[in-house]
N, C-alpha and C positions, 0 to 999 in steps of 0.2 A: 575530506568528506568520507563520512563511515557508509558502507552501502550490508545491504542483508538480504542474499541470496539463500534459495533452497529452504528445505528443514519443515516444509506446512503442506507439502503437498493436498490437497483435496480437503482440507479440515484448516482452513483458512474461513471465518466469515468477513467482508470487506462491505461496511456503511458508509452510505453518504448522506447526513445531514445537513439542512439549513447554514451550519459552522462549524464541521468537522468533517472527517474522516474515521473511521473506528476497524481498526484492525484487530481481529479477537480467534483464537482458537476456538472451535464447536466442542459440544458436548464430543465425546469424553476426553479428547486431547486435553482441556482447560483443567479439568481437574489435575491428570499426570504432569501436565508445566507446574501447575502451583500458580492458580492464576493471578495477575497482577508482578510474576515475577519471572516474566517471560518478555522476550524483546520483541514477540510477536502480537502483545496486544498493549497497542499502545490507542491513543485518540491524538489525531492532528489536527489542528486548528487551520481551515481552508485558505486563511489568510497567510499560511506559514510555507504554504506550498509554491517551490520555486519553479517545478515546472515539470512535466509529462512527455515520455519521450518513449516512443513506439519501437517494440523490440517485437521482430518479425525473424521465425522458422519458420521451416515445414509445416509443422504440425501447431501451433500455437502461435497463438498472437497476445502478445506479453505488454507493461507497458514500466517503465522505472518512474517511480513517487519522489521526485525532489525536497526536500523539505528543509526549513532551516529553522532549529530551536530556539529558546529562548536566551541560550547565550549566543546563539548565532550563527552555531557549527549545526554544517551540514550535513544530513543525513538523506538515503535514500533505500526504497523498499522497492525490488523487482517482483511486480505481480502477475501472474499467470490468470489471468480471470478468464471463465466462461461466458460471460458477457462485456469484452473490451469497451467494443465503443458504445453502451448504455451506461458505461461506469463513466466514461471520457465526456457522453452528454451532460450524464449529473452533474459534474463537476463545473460542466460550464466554461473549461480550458481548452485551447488548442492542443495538441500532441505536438513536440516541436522536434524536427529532428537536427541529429548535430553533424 
């Protein structure tokens, strides 16, 4: 499993639609990535998500993105969001801890 820590602090945008997921850099990070060739904006298909698992500091409450692509290998995104559990509602998944 590939996992991707740090590197977006506060210039992360994070969507959740009807069949996805959409993780994209904001103006003006996207332009200095070279957008489309950055490991931070990718789209996940909700189906592909293996599981949501609550990462708890001090100061923040984080959650790691499970995912498994279409060859199969798994991948994960540690996200620091400002609204934890309204991203955890949308999605419609438990938080599972291990």
């Amino acid at each position: 499993m590939s996992a991707r820590f740090g590197g977006a602090g506060r210039c992360l945008a994070v969507t959740v639609t009807d069949t996805e997921v959409w993780l994209r850099l904001d103006f003006p990070f996207n332009v200095v990535a070279f957008a489309g060739h950055s490991d931070l904006e990718c789209r996940i298909p909700r189906a592909s998500i293996v599981s949501l698992q609550p990462i708890q500091s001090l100061l923040t409450k984080s959650v790691l993105l499970s995912y498994r692509d279409e060859q199969g290998k798994t991948h994960a995104y540690s996200l620091k969001l400002r609204e934890r559990d309204e991203f955890v509602r949308a999605l419609g998944l438990p938080l599972q801890t291990v």
